[in-house]
C-alpha atoms as an extended CHARMM CRD file, in Angstrom:
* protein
*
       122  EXT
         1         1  UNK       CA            -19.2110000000       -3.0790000000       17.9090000000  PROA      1               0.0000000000
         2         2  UNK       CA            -16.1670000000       -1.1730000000       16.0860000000  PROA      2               0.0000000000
         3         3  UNK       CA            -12.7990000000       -2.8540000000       17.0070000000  PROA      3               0.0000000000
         4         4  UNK       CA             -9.5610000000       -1.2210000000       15.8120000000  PROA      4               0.0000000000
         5         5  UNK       CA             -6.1690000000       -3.3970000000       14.4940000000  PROA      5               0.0000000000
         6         6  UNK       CA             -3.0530000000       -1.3970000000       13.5880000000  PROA      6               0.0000000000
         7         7  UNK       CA              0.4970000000       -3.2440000000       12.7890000000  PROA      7               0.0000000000
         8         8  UNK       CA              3.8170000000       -2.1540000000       11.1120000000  PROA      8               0.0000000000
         9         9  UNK       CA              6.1090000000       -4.2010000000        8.9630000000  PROA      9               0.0000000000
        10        10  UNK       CA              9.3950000000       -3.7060000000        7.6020000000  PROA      10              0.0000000000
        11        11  UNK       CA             10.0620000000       -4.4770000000        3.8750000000  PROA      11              0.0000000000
        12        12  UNK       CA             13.3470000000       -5.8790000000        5.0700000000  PROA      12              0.0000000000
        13        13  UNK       CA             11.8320000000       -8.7630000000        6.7280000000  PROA      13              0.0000000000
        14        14  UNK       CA              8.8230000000       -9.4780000000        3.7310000000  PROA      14              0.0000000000
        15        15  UNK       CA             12.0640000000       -9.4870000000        1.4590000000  PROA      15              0.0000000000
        16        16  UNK       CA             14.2890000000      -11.5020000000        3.2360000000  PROA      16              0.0000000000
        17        17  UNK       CA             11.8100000000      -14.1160000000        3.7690000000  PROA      17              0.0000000000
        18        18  UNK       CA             10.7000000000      -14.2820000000        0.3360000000  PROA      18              0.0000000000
        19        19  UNK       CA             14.6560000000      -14.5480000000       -0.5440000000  PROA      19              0.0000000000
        20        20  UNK       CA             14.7240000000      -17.6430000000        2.1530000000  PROA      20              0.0000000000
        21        21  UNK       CA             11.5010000000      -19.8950000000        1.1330000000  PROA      21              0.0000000000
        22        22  UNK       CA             10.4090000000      -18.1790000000       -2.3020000000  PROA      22              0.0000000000
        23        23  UNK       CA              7.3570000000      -19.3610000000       -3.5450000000  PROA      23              0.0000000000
        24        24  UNK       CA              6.2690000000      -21.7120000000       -0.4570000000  PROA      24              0.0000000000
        25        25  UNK       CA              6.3180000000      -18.3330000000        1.6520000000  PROA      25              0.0000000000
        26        26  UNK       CA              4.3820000000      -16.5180000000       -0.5850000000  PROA      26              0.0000000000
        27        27  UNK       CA              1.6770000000      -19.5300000000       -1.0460000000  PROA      27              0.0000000000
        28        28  UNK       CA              0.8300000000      -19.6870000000        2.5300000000  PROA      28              0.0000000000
        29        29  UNK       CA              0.6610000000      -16.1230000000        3.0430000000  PROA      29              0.0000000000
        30        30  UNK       CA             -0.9690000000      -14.5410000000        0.2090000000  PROA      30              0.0000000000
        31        31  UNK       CA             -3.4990000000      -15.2030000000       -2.3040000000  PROA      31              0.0000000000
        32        32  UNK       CA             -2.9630000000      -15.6120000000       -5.8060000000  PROA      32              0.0000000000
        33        33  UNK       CA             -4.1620000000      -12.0720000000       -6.6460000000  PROA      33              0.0000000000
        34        34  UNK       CA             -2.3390000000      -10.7430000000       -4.0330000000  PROA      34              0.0000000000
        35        35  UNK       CA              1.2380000000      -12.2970000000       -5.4070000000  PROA      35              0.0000000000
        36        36  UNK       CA              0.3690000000      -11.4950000000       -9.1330000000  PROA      36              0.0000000000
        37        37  UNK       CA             -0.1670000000       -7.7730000000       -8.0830000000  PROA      37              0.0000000000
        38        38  UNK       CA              2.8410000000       -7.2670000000       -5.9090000000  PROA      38              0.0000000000
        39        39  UNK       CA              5.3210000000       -9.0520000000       -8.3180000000  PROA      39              0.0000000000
        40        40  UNK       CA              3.5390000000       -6.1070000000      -11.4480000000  PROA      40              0.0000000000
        41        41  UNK       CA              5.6960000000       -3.6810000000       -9.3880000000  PROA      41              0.0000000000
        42        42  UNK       CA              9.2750000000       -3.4420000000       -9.9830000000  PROA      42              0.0000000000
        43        43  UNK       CA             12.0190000000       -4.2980000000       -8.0300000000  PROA      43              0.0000000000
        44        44  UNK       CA             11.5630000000       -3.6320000000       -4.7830000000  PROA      44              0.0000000000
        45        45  UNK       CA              8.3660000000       -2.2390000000       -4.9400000000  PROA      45              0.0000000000
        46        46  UNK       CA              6.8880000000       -5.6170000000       -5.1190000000  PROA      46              0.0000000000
        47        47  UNK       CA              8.1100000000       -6.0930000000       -1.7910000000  PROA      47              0.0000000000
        48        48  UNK       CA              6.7850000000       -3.1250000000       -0.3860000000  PROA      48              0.0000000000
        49        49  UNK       CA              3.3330000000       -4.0160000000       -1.6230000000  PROA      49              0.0000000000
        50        50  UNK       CA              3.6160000000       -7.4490000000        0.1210000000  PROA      50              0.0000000000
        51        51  UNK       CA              4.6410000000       -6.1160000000        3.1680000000  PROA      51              0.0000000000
        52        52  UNK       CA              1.6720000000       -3.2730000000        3.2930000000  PROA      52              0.0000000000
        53        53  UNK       CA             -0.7170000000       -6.7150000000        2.4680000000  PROA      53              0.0000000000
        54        54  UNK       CA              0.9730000000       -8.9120000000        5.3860000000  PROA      54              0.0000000000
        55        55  UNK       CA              0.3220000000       -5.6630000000        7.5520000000  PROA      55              0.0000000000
        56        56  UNK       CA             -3.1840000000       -5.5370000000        6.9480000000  PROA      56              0.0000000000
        57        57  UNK       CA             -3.8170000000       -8.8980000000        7.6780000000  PROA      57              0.0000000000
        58        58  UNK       CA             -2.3420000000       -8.5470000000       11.0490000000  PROA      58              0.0000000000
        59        59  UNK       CA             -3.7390000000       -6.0630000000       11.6390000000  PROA      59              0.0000000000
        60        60  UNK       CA             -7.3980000000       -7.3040000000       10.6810000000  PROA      60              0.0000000000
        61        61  UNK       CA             -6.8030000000      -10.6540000000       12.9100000000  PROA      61              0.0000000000
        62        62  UNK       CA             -6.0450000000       -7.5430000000       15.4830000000  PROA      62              0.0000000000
        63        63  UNK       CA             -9.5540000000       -6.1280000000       15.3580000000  PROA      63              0.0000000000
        64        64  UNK       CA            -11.4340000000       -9.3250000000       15.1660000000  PROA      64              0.0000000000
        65        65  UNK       CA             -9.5150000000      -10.7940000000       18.2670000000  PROA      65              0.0000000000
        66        66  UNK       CA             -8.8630000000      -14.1140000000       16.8600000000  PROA      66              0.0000000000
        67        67  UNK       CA             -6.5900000000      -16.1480000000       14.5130000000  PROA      67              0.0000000000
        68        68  UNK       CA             -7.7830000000      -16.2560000000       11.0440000000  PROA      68              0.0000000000
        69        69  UNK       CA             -5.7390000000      -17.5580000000        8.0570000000  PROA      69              0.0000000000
        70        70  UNK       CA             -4.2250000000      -15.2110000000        6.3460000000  PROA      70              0.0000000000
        71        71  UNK       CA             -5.3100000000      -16.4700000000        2.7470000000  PROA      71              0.0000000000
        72        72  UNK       CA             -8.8550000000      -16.4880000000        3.9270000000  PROA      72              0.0000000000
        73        73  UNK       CA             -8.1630000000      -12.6280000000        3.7730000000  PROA      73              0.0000000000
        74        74  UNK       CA             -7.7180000000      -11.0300000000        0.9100000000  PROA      74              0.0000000000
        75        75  UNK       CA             -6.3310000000       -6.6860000000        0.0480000000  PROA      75              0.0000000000
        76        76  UNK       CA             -6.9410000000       -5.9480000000       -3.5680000000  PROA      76              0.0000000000
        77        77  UNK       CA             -8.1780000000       -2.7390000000       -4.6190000000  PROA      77              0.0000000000
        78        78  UNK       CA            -11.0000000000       -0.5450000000       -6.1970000000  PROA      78              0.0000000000
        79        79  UNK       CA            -10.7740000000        1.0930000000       -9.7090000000  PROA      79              0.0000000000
        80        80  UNK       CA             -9.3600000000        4.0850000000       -8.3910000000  PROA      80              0.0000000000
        81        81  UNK       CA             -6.7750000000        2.3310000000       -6.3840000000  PROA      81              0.0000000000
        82        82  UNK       CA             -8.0870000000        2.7720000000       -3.0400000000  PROA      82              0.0000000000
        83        83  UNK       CA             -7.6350000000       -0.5540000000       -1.0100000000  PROA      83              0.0000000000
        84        84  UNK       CA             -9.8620000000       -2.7530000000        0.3830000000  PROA      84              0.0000000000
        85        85  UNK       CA             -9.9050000000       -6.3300000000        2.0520000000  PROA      85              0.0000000000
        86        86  UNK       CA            -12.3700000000       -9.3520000000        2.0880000000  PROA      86              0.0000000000
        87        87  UNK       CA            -12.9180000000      -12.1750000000        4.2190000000  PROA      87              0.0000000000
        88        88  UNK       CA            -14.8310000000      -14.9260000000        3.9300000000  PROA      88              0.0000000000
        89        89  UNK       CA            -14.6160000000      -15.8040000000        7.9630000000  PROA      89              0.0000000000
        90        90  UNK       CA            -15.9570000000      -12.3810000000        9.1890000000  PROA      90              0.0000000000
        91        91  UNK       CA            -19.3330000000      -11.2560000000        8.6940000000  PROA      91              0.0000000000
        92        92  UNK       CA            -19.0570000000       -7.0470000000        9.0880000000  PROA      92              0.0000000000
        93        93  UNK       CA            -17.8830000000       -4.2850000000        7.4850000000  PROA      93              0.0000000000
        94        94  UNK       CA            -14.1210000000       -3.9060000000        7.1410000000  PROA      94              0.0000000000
        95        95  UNK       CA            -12.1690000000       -0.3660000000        6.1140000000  PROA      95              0.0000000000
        96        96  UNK       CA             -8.6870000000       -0.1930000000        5.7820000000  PROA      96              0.0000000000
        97        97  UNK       CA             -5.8950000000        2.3600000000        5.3280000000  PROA      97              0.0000000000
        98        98  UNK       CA             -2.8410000000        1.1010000000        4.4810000000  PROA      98              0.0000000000
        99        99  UNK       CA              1.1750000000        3.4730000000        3.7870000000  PROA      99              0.0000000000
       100       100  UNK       CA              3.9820000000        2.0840000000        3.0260000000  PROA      100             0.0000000000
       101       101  UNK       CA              7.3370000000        3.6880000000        1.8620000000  PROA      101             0.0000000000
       102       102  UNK       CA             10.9120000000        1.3400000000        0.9170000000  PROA      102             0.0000000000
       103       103  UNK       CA             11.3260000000        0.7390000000        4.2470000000  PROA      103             0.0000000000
       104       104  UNK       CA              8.3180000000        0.4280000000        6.4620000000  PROA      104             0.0000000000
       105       105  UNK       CA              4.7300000000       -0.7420000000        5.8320000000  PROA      105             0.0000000000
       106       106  UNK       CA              1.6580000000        0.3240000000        8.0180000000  PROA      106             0.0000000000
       107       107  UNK       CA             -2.0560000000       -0.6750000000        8.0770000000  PROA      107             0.0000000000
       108       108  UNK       CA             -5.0640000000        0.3630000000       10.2880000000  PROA      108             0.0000000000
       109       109  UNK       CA             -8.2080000000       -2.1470000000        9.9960000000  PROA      109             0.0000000000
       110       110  UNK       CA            -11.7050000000       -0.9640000000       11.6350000000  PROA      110             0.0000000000
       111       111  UNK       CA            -14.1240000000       -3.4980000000       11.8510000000  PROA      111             0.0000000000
       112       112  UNK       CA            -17.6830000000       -3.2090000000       12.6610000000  PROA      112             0.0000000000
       113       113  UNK       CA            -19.1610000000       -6.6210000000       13.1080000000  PROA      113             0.0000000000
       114       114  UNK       CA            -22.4910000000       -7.5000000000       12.5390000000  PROA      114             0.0000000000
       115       115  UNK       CA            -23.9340000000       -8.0710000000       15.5270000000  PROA      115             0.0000000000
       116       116  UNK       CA            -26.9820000000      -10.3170000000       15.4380000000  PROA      116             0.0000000000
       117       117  UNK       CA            -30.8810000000       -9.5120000000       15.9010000000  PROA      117             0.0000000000
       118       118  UNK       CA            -31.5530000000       -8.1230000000       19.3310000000  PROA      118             0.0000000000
       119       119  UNK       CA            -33.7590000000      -10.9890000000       21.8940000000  PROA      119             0.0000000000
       120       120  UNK       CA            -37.5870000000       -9.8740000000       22.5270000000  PROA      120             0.0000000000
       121       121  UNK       CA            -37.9090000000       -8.6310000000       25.7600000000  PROA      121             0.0000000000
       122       122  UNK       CA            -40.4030000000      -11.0590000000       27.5610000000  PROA      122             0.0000000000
């Protein structure tokens, strides 16, 4: 089965709550590769990049129709930059597209879960 997540984030709301709880925000939202990439951007492109990030993991607990937590899921990226996510609590393929400009961030998840080996007819 293929089940869809979208969400939208504004940067203002990534920033100001990384301006109100710093580091402790960032720890129980993102994974270390996650922070280390965002805060590579300048100014407030880091915060852009965490916002497009916090939008795809909405987005993915979206599709699969139940909490997860959102360091269990991680958005990095290939060689060429095109992004992908992982996570360790969902067995199925997951694609992403994620946009993002200084004020918004978007992200659309499609997840086709494995579904286990059909029952013998008897």
């Amino acid at each position: 089965m293929i089940r869809v997540g979208i969400d939208a984030v504004e940067v203002s709301r990534i920033r100001n709550l990384c301006q109100r709880y710093g580091e402790h925000f960032l720890r129980r939202l993102f994974t270390p590769n996650e922070i280390a990439y965002a805060r590579a951007a300048r100014g407030a492109r880091c915060f852009e990049r965490l916002s497009a990030r916090f939008a795809v993991k909405e987005a993915l607990v979206k599709a699969a129709g139940r909490s997860l937590p959102f360091t269990a899921i991680e958005v990095g990226q290939t060689p060429s930059g095109r992004p992908i996510v992982s996570c360790s609590l969902i067995e199925g393929n997951i694609d992403i597209s994620l946009s993002h400009t200084k004020n918004m961030a978007f992200a659309c998840v499609l997840l086709e879960e494995a579904t286990s080996s059909p029952r013998p007819v008897q």
